[in-house]
N, C-alpha and C positions, 0 to 999 in steps of 0.2 A: 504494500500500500504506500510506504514513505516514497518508494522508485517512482510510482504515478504520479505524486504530489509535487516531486518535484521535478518531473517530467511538463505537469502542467504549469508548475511555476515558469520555469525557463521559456515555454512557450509564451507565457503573456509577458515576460522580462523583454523577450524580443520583439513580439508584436510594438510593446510603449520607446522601443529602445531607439535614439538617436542614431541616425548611421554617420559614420566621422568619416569614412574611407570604402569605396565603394570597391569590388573588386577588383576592376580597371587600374585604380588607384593604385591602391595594394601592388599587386602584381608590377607596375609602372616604378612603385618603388624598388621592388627587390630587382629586377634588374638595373637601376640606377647603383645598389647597393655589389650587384655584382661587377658590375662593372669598375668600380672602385676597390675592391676588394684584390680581382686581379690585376691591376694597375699597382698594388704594395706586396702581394706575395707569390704572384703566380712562378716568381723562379726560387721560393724559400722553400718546397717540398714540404706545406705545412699539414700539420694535423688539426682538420676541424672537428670538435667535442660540441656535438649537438645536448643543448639542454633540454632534458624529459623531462616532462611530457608538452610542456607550450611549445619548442620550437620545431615541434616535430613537421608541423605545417609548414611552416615556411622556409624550413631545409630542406623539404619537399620541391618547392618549387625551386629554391636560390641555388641550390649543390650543382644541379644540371647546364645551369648557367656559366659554373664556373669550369672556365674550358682552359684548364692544366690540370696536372697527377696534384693528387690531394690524396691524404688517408684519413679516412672517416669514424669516428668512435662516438658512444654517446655517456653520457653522464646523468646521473636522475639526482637530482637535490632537491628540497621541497622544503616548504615554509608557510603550505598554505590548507594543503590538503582536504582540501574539498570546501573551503571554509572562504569568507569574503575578505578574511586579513589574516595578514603574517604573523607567523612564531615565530619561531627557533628554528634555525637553519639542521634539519634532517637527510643523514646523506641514507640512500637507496642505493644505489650504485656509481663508484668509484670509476676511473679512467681503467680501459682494460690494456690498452695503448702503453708502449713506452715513451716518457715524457721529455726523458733525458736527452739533452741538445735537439730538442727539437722547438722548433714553431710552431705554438699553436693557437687557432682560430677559436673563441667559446663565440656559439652562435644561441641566442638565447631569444625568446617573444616579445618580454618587455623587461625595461629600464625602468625600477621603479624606485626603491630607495635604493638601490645595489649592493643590500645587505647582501643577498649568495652570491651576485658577479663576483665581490669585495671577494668571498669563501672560495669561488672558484679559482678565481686567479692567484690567491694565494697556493693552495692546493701546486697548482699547476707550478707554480716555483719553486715549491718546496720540494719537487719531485724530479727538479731540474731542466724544467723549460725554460729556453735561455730568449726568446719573445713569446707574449704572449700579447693577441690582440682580443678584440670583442668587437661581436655585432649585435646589435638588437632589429628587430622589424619595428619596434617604437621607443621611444623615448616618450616617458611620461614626465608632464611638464610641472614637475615640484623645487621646490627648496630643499637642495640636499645639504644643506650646511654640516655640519661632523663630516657628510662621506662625498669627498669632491670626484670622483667617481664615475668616470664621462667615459660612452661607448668609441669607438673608433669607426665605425662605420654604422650609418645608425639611419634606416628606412623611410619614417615617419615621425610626427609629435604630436602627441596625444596631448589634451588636458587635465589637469590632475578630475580625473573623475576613474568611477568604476568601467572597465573596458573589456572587451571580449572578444572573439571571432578572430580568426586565422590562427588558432594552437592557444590561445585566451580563453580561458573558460569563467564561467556563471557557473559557483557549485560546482563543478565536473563535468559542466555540460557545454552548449553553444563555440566549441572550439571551431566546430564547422561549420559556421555563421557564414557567408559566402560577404562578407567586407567586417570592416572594425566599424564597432558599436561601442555606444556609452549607454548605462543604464541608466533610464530618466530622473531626471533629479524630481525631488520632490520635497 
């Protein structure tokens, strides 16, 4: 019964829900985002560490784009788990990838306070990755003061609101929202 309820939640979340970034859009960024991407690493033979479960979407579309040898891993860290705000940084799965003198790409959904980028990249140096960059498909537009914290390639700018759609989920859901949405304020 909770699966339906909030089956039907999600549904009227999207129905009320602002659209910010329409497919076209979306999609128009991440190739601008590839393109930038291998213009900085395409002769570094890096390892991109996609972040589970939000960027699963849009390294779907952005990986294909990116036309040089890359090796691909992914990483699950979580801070949210099913809920509308962050906790405590939970790692799920670790890099399976050797890290050591390598360059690696974290490609992640969203840029929000960069509490886990902060944990990932760390991680990633601790393990001896000698560059390490980041992309997000948005950048959420807050006040990070404490965490200065800036993507490197970075798709879109959201407004500090509740967001969704392309690997962003509502509760666990609407990742496949076909553009980014804001959940309507009220």
């Amino acid at each position: 019964m909770q699966i339906t309820n909030l089956n039907l939640e999600a549904q009227q979340v999207l129905k009320e829900a602002d659209i910010l970034f329409t497919r076209s859009e979306v999609e128009a960024a991440l190739e601008r985002m590839a393109a930038d991407i291998t213009i900085v690493l395409a002769d570094k033979n890096p390892l991109l560490l996609c972040m589970m479960i939000g960027a699963a979407v849009p390294a779907g579309i952005l990986i294909p784009k990116l036309d040089f040898p890359l090796e691909l891993d992914y990483v699950h860290v979580t801070r949210y788990r099913g809920e509308t705000t962050g906790g405590q940084v939970k790692w799920i799965k670790k890099p399976g990838a050797e890290l050591n003198g390598r360059t690696v790409l974290l490609l992640d959904d969203i840029l929000d306070e960069g509490i886990t980028l902060s944990v990932l990249i760390e991680e990633c140096r601790k393990n001896g990755a000698v560059n390490v960059f980041t992309a997000v498909l948005v950048d959420k537009q807050i006040n990070r003061s404490g965490n200065l914290i800036k993507a490197d390639f970075t798709g879109l700018k959201v407004p500090d609101r509740y967001i969704f759609g392309y690997g962003m989920d509502y509760k666990g859901r609407l990742r496949n929202a076909p553009g980014i949405y804001a959940v309507r304020q009220v």
